[in-house]
C-alpha positions as CSV (number, residue, x, y, z in Angstrom):
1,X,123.3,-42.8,98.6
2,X,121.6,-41.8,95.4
3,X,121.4,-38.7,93.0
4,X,118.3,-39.6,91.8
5,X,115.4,-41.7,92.3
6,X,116.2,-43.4,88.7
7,X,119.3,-45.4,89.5
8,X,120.3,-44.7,85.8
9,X,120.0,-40.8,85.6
10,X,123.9,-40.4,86.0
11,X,125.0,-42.6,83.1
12,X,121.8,-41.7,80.7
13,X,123.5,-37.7,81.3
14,X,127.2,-38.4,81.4
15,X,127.5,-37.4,84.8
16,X,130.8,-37.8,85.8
17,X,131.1,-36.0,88.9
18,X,128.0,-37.1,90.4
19,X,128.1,-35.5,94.0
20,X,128.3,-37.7,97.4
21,X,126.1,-38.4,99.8
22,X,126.9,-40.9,102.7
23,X,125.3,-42.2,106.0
24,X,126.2,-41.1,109.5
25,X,127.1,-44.7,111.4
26,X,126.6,-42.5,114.7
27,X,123.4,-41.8,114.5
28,X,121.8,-45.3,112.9
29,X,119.0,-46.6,114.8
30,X,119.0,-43.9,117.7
31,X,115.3,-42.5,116.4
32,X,113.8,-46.5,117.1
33,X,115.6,-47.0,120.6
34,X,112.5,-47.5,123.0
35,X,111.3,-46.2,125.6
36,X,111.7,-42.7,124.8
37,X,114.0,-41.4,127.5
38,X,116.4,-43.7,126.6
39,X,115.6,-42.9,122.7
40,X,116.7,-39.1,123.9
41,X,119.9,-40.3,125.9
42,X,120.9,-41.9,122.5
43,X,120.3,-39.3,120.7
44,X,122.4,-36.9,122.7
45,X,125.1,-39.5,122.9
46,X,125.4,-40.2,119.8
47,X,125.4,-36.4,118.5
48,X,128.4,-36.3,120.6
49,X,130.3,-39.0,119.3
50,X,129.6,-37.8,115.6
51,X,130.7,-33.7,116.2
52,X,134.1,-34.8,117.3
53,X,134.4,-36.8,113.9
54,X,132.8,-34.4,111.7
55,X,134.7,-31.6,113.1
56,X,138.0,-33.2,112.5
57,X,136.7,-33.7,108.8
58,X,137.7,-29.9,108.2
59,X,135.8,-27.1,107.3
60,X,133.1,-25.7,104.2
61,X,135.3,-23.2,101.5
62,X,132.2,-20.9,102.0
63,X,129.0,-19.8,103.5
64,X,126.9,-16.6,103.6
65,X,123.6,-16.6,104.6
66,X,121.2,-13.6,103.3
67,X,117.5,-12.3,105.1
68,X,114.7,-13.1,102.3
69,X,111.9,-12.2,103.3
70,X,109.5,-11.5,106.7
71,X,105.9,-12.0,107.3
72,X,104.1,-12.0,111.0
73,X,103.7,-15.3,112.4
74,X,101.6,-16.4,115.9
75,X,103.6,-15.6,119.4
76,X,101.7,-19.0,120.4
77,X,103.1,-20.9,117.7
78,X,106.7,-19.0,117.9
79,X,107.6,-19.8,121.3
80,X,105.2,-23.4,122.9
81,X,102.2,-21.0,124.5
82,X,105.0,-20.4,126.7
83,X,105.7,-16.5,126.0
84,X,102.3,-15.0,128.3
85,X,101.0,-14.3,125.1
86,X,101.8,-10.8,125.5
87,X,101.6,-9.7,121.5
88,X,99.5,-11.9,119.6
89,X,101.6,-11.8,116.7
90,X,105.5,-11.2,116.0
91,X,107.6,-10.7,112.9
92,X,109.6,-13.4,111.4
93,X,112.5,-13.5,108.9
94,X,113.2,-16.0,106.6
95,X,116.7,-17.2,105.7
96,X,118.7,-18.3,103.1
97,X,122.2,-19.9,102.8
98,X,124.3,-20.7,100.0
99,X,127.3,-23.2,101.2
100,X,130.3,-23.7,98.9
101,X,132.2,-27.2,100.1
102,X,133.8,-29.6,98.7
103,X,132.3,-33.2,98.4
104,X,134.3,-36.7,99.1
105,X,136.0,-36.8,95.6
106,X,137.0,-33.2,95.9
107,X,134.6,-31.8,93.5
108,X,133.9,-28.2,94.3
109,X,129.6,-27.8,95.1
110,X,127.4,-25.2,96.1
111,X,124.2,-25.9,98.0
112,X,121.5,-23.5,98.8
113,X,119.5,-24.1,101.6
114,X,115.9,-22.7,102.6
115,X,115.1,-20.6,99.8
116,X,111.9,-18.6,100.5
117,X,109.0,-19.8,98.3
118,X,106.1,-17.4,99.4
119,X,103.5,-19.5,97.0
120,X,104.1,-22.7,99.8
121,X,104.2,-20.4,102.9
122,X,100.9,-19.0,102.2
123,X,99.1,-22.1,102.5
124,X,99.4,-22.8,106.3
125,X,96.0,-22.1,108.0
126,X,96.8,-19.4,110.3
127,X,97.7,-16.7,107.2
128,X,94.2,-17.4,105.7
129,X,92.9,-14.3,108.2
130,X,95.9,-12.0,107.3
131,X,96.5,-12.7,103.1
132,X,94.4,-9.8,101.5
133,X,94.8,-7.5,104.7
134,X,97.7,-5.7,102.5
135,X,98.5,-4.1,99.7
136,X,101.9,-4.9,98.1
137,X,102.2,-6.5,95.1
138,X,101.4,-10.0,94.0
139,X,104.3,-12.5,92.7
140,X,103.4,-15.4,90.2
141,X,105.8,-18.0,89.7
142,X,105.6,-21.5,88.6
143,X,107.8,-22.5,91.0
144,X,108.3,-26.3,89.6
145,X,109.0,-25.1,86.3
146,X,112.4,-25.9,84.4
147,X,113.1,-28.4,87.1
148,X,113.5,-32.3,85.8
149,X,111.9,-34.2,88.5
150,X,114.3,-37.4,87.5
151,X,116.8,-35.2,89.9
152,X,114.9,-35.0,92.9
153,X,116.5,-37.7,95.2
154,X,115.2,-38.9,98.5
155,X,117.2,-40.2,100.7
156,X,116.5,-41.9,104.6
157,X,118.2,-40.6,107.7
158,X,121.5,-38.6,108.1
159,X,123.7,-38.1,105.4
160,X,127.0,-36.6,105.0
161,X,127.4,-34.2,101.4
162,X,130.8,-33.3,101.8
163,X,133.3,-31.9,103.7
164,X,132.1,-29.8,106.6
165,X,128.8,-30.2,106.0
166,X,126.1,-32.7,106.9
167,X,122.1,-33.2,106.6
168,X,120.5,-34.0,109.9
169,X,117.9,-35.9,109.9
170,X,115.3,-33.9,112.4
171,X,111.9,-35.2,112.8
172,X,109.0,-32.8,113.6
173,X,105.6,-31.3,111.6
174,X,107.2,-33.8,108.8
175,X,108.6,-36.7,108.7
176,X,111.7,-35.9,106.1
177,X,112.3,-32.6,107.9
178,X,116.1,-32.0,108.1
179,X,118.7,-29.4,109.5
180,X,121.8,-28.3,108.1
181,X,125.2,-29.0,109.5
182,X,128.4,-26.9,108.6
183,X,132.0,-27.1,110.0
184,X,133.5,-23.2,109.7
185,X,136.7,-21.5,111.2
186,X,134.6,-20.4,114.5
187,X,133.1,-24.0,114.8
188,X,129.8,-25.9,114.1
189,X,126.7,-24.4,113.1
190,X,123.5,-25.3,112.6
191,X,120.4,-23.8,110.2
192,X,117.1,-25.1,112.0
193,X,113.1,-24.7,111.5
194,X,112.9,-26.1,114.9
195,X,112.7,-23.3,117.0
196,X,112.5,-19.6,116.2
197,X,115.7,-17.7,118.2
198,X,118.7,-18.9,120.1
199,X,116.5,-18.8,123.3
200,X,114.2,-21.7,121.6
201,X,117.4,-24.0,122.1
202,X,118.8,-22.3,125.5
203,X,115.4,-20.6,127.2
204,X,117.8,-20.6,130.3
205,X,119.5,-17.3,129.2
206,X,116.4,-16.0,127.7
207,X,114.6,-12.5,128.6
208,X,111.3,-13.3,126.6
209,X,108.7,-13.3,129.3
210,X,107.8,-16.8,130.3
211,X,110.3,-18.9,128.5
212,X,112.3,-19.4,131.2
213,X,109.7,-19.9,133.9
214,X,107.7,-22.1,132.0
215,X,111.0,-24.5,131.0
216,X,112.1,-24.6,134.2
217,X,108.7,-25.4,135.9
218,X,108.1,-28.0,133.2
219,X,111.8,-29.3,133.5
220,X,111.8,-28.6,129.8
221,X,116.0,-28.0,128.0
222,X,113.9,-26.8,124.7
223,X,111.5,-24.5,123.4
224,X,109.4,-25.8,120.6
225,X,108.2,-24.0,117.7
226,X,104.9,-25.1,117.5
227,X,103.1,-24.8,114.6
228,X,102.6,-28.5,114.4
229,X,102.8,-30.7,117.6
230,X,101.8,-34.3,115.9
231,X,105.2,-35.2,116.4
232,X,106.5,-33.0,119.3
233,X,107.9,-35.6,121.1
234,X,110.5,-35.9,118.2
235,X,110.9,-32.5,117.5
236,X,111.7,-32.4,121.0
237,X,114.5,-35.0,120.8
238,X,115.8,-33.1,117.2
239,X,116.2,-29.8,119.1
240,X,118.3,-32.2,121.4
241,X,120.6,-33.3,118.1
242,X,121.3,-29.9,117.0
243,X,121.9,-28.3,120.6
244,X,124.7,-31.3,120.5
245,X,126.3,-30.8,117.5
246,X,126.5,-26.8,118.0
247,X,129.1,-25.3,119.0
248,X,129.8,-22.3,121.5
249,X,130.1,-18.6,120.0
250,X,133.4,-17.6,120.4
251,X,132.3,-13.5,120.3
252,X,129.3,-14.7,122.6
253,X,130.6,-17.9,124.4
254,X,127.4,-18.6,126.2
255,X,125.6,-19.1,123.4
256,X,125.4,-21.6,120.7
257,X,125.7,-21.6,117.0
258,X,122.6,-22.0,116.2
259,X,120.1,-20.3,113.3
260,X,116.9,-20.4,113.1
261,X,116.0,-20.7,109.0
262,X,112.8,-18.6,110.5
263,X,113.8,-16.1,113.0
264,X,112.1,-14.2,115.1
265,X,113.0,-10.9,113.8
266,X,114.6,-8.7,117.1
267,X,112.3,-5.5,116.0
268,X,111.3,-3.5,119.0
269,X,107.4,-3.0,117.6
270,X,107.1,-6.4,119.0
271,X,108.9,-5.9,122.4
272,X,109.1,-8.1,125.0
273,X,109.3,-10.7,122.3
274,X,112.3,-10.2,121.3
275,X,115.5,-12.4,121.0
276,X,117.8,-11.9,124.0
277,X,120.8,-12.6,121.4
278,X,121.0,-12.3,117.4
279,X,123.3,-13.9,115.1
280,X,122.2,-11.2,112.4
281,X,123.6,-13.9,110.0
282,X,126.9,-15.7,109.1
283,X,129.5,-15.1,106.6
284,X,133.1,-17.5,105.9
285,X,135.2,-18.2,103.7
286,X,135.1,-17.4,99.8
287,X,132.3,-17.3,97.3
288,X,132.8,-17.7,93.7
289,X,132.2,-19.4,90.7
290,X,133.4,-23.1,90.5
């Protein structure tokens, strides 16, 4: 897999340890299998197969995840239409995660995922009503500055960084959207924009007002967060992948390991919208300079 789109950025900057990427064999192919509820059955299948493997890989040195930001966001959009709309609007938190791992040659990384970057959130249409309403202060930042585009890599499908962790390739308002995979002592866990609490991936143990109705009337598993519904079909079958490859909470064994990058926040100004179980974050391992 490549480092960069130019083939000959490694040698032109002495790159020695030039981090891994590799492809997933499990999961090749399974977004083209037609017709679609077979495409769904492979998907699941083959999630599956591959969290047996990658658990057996072993585990990240490290993760922590840390609360960045939060801004309002659209009930509708939050939970499919499916939550009654009883509030119009609930409170969302954004979500970082830095993950400390080792790649395939043993090189110590670090990899932060989902940093907030409040210049790019600002431009989806349903803030245009709400930017100006307050009166905090404003925050410039040339947000592509500094950064040598030669090192921005693209890369198709799932990959595999290192040890314990894994890119999933997840489908949904874009094409290249993709959810992060990490092995830890208590099991898998996945960081998804997909849905926007645990109940978005299990509506079956949710008490938001609706969810659970609606899912089971529509013989829906998932609850879409649908800000974009282009491509809801896939996002449907990527909320599949990562429901998969999660594992059970062993403190809350009905639930699965799964974080939204953009949580609904469990704030009681919102009530009945609220999560009916929080991870409140994650934190293994050790952190440090490498």
């Amino acid at each position: 897999m490549p480092y960069s789109n130019d083939p000959n950025f490694a040698e032109r900057h002495n790159l020695v340890d030039r981090p891994t990427f590799r492809p997933i064999p499990e999961f090749e192919g399974v977004h083209n299998v037609w017709p679609r509820g077979d495409r769904l059955a492979a998907i699941r299948e083959a999630a599956q197969n591959y969290r047996e493997r990658f658990i057996n890989q072993g585990t990240v040195l490290g993760v922590k995840s840390f609360d960045i930001a939060a801004a309002p966001y659209p009930s509708q959009y939050a939970f499919q239409n499916y939550s009654g709309y009883v509030n119009p609007l609930i409170s969302i938190i954004n979500r970082m995660m830095v993950i400390q791992y080792k790649d395939f040659n043993g090189v110590p990384r670090t990899l932060v995922w989902e940093p907030t970057v409040a210049d790019g959130s600002k431009k989806a249409g349903f803030y245009s009503n709400l930017i100006g309403s307050g009166n905090g202060p404003k925050w410039f930042n040339k947000t592509m500055r500094g950064v040598d585009r030669e090192v921005l890599a693209t890369f198709p499908g799932d990959v595999e960084v290192g040890v314990g962790i894994s890119l999933l390739w997840t489908p949904r308002h874009t094409d290249g959207n993709y959810s992060l995979c990490i092995n830890t002592s208590d099991g898998v866990w996945i960081s998804s924009e997909n849905g926007m609490a645990r109940d978005s991936w299990q509506p079956e143990l949710s008490k938001i007002p609706g969810l659970k109705s609606n899912c089971e009337f529509y013989e829906r598993e998932v609850v879409l967060k649908a800000n974009t519904l282009e491509d809801s079909i896939d996002q449907y079958d990527s909320m599949i992948k990562e429901k998969e490859m999660a594992s059970y909470s062993p403190q809350n064994p009905e639930w699965k390991q799964i974080l939204p990058s953009s949580a609904c926040a469990p704030w009681m100004r919102q009530w009945p919208l609220n999560p009916a179980m929080e991870h409140c974050g994650i934190n293994y391992g050790e952190h440090k300079r490498r």
